[in-house]
C-alpha positions in Angstrom: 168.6 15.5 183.4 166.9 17.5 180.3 167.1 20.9 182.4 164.5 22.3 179.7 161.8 19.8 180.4 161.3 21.0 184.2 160.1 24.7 183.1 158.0 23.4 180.4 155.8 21.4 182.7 155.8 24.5 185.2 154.8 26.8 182.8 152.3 24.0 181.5 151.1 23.9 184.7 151.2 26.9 186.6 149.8 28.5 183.2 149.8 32.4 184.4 147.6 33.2 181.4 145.0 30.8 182.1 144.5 32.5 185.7 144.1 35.5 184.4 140.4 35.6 184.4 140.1 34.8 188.0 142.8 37.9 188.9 140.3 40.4 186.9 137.3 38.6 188.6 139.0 38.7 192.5 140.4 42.3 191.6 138.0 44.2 189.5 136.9 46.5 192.7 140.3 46.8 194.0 142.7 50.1 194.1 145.4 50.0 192.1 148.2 49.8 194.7 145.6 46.7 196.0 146.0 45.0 192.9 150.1 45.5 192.3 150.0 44.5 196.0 148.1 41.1 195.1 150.3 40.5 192.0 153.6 40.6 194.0 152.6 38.7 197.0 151.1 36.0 194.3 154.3 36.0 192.1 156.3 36.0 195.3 154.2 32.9 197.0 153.9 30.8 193.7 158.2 30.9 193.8 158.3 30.0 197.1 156.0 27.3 196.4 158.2 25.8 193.7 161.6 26.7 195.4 160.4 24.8 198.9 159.1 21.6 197.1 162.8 21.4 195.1 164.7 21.4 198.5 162.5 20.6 200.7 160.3 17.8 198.7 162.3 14.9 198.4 163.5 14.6 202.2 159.7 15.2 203.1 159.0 11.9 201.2 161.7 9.7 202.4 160.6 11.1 206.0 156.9 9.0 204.6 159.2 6.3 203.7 157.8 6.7 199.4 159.9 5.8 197.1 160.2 8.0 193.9 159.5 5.3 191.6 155.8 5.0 193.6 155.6 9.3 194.1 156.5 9.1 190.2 153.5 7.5 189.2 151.3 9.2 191.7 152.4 12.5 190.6 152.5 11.4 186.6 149.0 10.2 187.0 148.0 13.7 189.2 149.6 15.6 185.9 147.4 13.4 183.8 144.2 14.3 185.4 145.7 18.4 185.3 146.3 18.0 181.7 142.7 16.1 181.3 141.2 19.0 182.6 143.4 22.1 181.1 142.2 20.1 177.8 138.6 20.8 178.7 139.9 24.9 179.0 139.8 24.4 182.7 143.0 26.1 185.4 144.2 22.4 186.6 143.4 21.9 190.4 140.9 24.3 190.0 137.1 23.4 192.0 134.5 25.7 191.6 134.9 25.9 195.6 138.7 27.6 195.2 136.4 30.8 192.8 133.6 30.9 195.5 136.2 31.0 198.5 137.8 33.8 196.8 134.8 35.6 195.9 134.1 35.7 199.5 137.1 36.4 200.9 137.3 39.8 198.0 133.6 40.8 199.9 135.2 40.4 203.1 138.2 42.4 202.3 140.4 39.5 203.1 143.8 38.8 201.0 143.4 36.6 198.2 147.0 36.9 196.6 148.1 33.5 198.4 144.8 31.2 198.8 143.2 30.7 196.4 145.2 32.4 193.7 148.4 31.2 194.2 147.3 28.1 195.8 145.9 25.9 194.6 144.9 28.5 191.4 148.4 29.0 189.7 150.3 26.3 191.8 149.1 22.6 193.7 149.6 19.4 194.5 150.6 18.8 190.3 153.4 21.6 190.7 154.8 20.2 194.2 154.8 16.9 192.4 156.5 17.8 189.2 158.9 19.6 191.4 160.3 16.7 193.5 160.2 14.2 190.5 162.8 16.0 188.8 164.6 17.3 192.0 165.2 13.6 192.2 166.7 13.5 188.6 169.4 16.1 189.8 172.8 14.8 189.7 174.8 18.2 190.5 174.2 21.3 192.6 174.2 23.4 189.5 170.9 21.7 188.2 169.0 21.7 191.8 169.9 25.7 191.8 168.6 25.7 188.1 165.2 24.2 189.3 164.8 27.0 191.8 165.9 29.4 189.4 162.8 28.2 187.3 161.0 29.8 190.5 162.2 33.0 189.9 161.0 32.0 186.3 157.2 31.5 186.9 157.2 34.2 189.4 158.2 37.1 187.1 155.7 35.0 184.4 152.5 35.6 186.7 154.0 38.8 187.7 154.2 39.8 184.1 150.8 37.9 182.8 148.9 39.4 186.3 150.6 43.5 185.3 149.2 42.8 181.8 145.6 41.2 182.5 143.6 43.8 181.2 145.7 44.1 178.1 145.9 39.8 177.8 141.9 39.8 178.1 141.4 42.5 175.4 143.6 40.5 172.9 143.2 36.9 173.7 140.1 37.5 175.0 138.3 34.0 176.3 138.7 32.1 173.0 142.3 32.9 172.7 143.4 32.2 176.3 141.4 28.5 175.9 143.1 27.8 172.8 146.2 28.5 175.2 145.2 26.5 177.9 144.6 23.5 175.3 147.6 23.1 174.0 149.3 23.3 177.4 147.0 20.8 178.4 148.3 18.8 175.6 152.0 19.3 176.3 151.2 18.3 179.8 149.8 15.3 179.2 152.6 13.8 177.0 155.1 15.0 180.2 152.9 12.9 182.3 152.6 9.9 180.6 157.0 10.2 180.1 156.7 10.2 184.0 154.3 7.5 184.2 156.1 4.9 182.2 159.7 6.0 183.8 158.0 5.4 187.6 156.3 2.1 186.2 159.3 0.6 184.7 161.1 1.5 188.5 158.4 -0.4 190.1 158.3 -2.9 187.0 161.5 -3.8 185.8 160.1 -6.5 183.5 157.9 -3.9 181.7 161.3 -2.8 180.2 162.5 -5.9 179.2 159.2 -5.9 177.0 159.7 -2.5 175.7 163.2 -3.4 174.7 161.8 -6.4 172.6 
């Protein structure tokens, strides 16, 4: 397995930078110990998102009786539409339902560090997917403790981009972190159709025998 690949589609993904918006728009009236207490329960939540879906993810899909080559291209196609819409400068798996949920959960003085702004803002059904797709690539115990070790990774990345907000907005500002968002989008989709055709040609052998030609 290319052990690089994984992170770049998390951090494609989960893009810490592109939430960073919504984290100045949930905490903009919150104390300051509120808002480092929001950005650790979020880091902390989005790796235990990606660190349950690497051990956990595959045995929960055999329990369904999916193969991978079918969850390969359901979840290739799920990182298509992501990358479709993180080309349109959009947070993938992001409805304008997930903002108004946690605009009303900031007036109520309810926690918003795990839903919506971990899930499904920074990580989803595309992360959980990516995550078991190449958990099922693994072919030693060092690389299935690398790919939660990449959850350690995005955690201290949105704990990093989340510290930094203010200072992220006033350089990037709106243009800059779309520009960023874009050209994730665009990495993302190219990762998704790789996982497409690999799932496709499992389902399809004779597709390969095409290719080959």
């Amino acid at each position: 397995m290319d052990l690089l690949k994984p992170l770049i589609a998390l951090l494609a993904i989960v893009n810490p930078i592109g939430a960073v918006p919504f984290f100045i728009s949930f905490t903009q009236h919150f104390s300051r110990e509120q808002r480092r207490n929001t950005i650790r329960v979020s880091s902390f939540s989005a790796f235990c998102v990606i660190a349950i879906s690497a051990l956990a993810g595959l045995k929960i899909i055999e329990f369904f009786g999916i193969s991978i080559a079918s969850f390969q291209v359901g979840g290739g196609t799920l990182l298509l539409i992501s990358s479709l819409q993180m080309l349109n400068a959009q947070q993938p798996e992001t409805r304008p339902s997930d903002v108004a949920e946690g605009e009303q959960k900031v007036d109520a003085g309810a926690s918003i560090a795990v839903v919506p702004l971990t899930v499904p803002l920074l990580t989803g059904p595309a992360t959980i997917s990516t995550m078991v797709i190449y958990a099922e690539k693994t072919r030693t115990l060092f690389e299935h403790a690398v790919l939660v070790g990449y959850g350690v990774v995005i955690g201290l990345a949105t704990f990093a981009a989340f510290s930094a907000a203010g200072r992220i907005a006033r350089v990037l500002g709106r243009t800059g972190i779309n520009v960023m968002t874009r050209l994730m989008g665009l990495i993302l989709a190219a990762m998704a159709v790789e996982l497409l055709a690999d799932g496709l040609i499992k389902l399809f052998p004779v597709l390969a025998s095409h290719l080959s030609r």
